[in-house]
Backbone as JSON, one array per atom type, in Angstrom:
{
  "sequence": "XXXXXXXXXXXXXXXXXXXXXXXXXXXXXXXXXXXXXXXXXXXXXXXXXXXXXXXXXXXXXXXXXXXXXXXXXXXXXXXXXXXXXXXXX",
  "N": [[7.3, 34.4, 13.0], [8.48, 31.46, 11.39], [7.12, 29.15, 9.51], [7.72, 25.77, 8.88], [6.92, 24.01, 6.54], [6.75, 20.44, 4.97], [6.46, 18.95, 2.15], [5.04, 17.27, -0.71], [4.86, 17.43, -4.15], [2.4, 16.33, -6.35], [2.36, 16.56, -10.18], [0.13, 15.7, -12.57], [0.23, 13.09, -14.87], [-0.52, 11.8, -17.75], [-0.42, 8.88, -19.94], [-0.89, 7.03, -22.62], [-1.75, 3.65, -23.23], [-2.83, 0.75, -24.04], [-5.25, -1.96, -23.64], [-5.06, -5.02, -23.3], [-6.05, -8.64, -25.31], [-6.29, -10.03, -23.2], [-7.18, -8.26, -21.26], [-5.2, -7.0, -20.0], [-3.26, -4.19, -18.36], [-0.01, -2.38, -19.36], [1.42, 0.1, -17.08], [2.95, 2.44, -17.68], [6.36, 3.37, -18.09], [7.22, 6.06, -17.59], [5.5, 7.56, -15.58], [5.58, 4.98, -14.19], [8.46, 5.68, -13.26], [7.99, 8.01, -11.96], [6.49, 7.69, -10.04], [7.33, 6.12, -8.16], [6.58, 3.33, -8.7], [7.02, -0.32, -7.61], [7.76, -4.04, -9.18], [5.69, -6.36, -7.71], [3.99, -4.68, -6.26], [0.71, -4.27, -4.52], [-2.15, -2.85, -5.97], [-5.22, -0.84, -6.28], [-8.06, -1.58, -8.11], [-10.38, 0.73, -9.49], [-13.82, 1.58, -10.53], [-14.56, 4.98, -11.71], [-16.48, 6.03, -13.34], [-18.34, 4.92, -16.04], [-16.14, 5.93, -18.09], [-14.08, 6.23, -16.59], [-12.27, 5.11, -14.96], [-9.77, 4.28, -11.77], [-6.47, 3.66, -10.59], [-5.0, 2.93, -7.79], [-2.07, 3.1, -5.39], [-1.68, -0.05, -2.88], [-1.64, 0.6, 0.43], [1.18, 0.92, 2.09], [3.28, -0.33, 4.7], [5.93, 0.74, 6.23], [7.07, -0.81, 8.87], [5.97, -3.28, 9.27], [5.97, -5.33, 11.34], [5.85, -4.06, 13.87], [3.45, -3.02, 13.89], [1.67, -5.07, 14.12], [2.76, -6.55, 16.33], [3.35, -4.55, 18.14], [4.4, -1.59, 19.92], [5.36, -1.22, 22.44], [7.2, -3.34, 24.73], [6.09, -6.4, 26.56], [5.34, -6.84, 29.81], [4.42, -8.95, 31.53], [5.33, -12.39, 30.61], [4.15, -14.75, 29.03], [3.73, -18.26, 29.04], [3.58, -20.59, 26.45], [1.79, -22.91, 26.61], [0.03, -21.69, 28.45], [-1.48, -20.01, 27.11], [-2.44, -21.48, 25.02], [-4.24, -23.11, 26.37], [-5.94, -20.79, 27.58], [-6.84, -20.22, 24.69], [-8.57, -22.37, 24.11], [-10.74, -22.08, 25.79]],
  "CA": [[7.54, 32.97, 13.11], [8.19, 30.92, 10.09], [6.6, 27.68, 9.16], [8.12, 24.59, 7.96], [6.31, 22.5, 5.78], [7.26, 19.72, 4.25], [5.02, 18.26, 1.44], [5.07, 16.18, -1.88], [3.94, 17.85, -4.99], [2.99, 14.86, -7.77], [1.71, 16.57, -11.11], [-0.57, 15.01, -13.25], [0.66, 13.06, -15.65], [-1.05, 11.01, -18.35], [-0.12, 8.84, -20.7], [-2.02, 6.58, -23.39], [-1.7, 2.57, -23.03], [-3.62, -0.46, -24.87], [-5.75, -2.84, -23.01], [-4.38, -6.62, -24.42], [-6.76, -9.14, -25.28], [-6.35, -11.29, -21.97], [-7.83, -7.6, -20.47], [-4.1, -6.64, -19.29], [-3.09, -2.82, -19.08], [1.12, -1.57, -18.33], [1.53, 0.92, -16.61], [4.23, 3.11, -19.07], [7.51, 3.31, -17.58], [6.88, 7.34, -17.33], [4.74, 6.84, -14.85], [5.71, 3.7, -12.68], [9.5, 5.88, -12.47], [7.39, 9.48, -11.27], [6.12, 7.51, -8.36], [8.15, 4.79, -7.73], [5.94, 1.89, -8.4], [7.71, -1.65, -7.87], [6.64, -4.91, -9.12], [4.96, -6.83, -6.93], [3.37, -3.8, -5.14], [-0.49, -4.57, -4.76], [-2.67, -2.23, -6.21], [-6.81, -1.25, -6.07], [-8.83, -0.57, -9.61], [-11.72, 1.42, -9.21], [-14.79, 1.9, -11.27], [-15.04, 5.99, -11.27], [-17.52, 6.3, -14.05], [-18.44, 3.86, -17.2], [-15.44, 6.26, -19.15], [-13.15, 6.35, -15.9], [-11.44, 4.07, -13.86], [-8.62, 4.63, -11.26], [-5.8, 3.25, -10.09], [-4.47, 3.47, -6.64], [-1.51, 2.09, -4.77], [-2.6, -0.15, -1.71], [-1.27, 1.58, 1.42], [2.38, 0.33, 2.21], [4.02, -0.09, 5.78], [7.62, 0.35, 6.68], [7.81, -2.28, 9.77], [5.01, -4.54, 9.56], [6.15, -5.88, 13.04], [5.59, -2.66, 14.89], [1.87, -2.87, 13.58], [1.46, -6.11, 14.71], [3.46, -6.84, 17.67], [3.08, -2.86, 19.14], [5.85, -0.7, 20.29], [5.96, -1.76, 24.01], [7.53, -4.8, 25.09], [4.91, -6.94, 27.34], [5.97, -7.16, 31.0], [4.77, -10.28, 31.58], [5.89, -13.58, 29.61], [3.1, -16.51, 29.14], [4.11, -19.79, 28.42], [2.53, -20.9, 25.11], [1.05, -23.7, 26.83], [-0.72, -21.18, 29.02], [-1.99, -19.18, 25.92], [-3.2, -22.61, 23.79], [-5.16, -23.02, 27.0], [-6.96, -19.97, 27.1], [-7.76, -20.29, 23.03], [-9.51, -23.19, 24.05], [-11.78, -21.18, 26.71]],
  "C": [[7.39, 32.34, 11.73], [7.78, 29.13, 10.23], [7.01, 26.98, 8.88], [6.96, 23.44, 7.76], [6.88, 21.2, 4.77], [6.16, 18.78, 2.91], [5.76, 17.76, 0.0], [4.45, 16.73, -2.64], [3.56, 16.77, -6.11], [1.86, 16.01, -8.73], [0.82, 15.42, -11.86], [-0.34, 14.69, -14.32], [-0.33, 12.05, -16.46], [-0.24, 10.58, -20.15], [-0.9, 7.48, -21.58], [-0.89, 5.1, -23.35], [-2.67, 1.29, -23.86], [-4.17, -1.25, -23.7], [-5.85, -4.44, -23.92], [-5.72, -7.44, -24.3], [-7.02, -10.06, -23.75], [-6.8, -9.55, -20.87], [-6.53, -6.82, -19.64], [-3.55, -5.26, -19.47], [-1.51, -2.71, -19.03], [0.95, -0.48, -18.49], [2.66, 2.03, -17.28], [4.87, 3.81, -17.74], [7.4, 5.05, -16.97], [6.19, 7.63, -15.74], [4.86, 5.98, -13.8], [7.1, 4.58, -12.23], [9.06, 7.21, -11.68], [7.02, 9.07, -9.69], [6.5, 6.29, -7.64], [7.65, 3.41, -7.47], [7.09, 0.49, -8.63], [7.29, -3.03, -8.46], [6.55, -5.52, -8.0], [4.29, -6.43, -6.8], [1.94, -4.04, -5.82], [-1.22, -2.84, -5.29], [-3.75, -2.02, -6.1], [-6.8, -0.7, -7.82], [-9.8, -0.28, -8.9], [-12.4, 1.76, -10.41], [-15.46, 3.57, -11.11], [-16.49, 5.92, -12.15], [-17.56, 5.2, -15.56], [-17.24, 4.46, -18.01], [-14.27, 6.78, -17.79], [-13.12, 5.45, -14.82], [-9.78, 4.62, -13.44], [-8.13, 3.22, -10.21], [-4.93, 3.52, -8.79], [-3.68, 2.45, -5.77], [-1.42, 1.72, -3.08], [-1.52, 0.08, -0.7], [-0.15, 0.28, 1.6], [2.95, 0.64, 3.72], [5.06, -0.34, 5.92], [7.78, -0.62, 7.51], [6.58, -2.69, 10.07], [5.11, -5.37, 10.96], [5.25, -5.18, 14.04], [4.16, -2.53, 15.01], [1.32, -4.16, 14.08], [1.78, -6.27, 15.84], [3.09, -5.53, 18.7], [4.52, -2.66, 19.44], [6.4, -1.05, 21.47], [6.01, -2.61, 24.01], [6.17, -5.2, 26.46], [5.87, -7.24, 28.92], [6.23, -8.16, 31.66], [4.69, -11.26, 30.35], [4.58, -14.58, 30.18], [3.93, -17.35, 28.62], [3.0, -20.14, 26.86], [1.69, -22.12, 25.4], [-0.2, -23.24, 28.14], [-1.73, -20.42, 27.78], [-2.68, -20.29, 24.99], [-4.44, -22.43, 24.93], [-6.14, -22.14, 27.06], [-7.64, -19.7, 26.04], [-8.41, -20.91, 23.56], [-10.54, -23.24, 25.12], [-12.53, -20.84, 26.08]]
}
């Protein structure tokens, strides 16, 4: 029986950057095109050690609905003037 795996290899890449007086780093183009960073996309810093800090990008969802709303439709329908009511229970 053979296996299928499917997986993502990312090497380790590094590359050397300046920190600007207003404390600002970029990210070198090398880099943001290896893993497809966009702007906007939020990010975390982290404090590993006083001579390391990491960067990590904050978890991204395809349909933000689906995570909210849920997958199954609701059977029954409230009125929204049934639903204010119960907030204010």
């Amino acid at each position: 029986m053979k296996a299928n795996y499917k997986y993502t290899v990312y090497y380790i890449t590094m590359e050397k950057t300046k920190v600007t007086e207003k404390y600002q780093v970029t990210i070198p183009k090398k880099i943001r095109e290896k893993i497809g960073l966009k702007p906007g996309e939020i990010v975390i810093v982290e404090a590993k050690s006083r001579d390391e800090i990491r960067l990590k990008r904050f978890g991204r969802v395809k349909d933000p609905l689906k995570i909210l709303i849920g997958k199954r439709r609701f059977v029954k329908h409230i009125p929204i003037e049934e639903l204010e009511e119960r907030m204010e229970e």
